[in-house]
N, C-alpha and C positions, 0 to 999 in steps of 0.2 A: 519579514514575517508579520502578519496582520496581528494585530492585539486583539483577545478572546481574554475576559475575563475569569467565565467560565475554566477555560482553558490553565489561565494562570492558577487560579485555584486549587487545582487537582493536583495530588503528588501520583507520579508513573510509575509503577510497580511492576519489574519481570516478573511475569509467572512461576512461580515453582513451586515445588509441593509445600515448603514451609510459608509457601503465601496465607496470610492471616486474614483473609477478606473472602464474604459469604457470595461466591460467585452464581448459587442462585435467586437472589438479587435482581442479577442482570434479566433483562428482558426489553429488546430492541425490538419486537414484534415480529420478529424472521424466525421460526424456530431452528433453521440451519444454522443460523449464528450461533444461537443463544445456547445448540446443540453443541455447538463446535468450543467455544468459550467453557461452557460447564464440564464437558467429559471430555475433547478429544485433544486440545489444547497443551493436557499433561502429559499425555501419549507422546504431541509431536516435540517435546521440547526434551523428554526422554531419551527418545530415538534421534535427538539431534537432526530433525527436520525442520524444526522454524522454532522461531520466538516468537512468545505472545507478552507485549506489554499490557499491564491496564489502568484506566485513570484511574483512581479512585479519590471522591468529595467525602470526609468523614468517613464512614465505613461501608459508604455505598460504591459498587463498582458502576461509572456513567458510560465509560466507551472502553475498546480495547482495538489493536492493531497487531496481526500476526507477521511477521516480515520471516523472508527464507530467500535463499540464494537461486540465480535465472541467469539464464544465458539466452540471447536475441541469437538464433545460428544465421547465418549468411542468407540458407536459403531463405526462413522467412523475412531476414531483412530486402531481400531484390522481389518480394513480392509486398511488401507494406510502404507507406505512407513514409517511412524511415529514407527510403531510397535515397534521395531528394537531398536529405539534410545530411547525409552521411559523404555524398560528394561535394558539400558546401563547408562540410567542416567535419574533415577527415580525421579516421583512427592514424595511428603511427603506421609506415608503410608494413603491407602484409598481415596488418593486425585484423584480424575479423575475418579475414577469408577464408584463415585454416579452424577456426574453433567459433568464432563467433563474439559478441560485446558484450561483457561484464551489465550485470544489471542484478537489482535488488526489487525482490516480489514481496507485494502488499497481499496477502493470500484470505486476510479475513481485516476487515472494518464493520467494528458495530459502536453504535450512541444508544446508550439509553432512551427509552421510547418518551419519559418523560424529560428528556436532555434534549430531546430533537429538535433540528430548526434555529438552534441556539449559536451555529457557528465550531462547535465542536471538533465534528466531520473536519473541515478546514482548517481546522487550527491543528490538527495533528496530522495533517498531510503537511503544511507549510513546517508544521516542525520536521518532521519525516525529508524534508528535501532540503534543509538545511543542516540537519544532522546529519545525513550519507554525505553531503556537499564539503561541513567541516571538516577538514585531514583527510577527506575520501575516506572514511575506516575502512570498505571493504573493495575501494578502486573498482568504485560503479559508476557509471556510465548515466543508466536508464533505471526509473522506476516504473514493474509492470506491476498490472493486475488483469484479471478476468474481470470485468465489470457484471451485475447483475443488471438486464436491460434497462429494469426500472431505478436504477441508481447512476445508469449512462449519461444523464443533464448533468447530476452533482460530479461529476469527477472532469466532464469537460467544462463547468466552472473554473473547475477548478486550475485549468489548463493541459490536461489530460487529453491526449490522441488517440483516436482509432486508428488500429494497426492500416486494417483493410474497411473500406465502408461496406459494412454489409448493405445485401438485396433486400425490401422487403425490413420489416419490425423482426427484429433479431429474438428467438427464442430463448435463444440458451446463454450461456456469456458472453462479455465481448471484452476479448482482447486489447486492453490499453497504455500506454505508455507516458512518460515525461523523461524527456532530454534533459538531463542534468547540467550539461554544457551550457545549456539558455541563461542558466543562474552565473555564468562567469562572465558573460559580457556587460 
């Protein structure tokens, strides 16, 4: 994992209601984020649809990451970029044909707007694949997300695959991945 001092700085904080930290504060410059962080965050963690962690420096919230559980199904594995690696270094016989590959979804990343540029972003990805990696907690495979086009550079920085290369400047999100396995050898 890359050193972010930044990074080390910050204590991680789950979200929950008894979270003591002024989450409108945050302001990443996206209002879907800052939407989704402020009001919808408590919803999903209610309803047991994802967790949201946040960094918080002093009483400022700087970034958050929402993780929720994903399944890669078969068919979109023989139609992506996964093809390839998955006959080069196979599930257990049978595994993935009938249900599909364990994986853990990044559903929301946001940095504080005045956090930006600082390494951040990165430094909680690289934690994020070292944490699902130690003891497997959740025996995943693959980290996905939908990328937002104009965040599509920082995540294949960061070694992050397109499922499929889109035709054309991609509209709407895109589809991406990291093989977890890559970290074992």
């Amino acid at each position: 994992m890359r050193s972010n001092s930044l990074f080390e700085r910050c204590r991680r904080v789950r979200l929950l209601p008894s979270l003591d930290v002024d989450l409108s504060k945050f302001d990443c410059g996206d209002s879907d984020l800052n939407e989704f962080l402020q009001c919808d965050a408590f919803e999903y963690a209610e309803k047991l649809i994802a967790a949201t962690y946040v960094y918080v420096l002093g009483d400022m919230p700087v970034a958050f990451v929402c993780y929720s559980n994903d399944l890669i199904t078969y068919k979109a594995r023989k139609k992506s970029s996964l093809y390839d690696d998955l006959k080069t270094k196979p599930m257990p016989e049978g595994f993935g044909q009938r249900l599909g590959w364990p994986a853990v979804k990044i559903g929301r990343l946001g940095v504080h707007k005045e956090f930006a540029n600082q390494g951040l972003g990165s430094a909680i990805l690289d934690f994020t694949k070292a944490w699902f990696l130690d003891d497997n907690k959740t025996g995943c495979r693959f980290i996905t997300l939908d990328a937002y086009p104009k965040a599509r550079p920082f995540y294949i920085r960061n070694k992050f695959r397109l499922f499929i290369l889109p035709k054309g400047e991609p509209k709407s999100n895109i589809p991406m991945f990291f093989d977890l396995y890559a970290l074992t050898s």
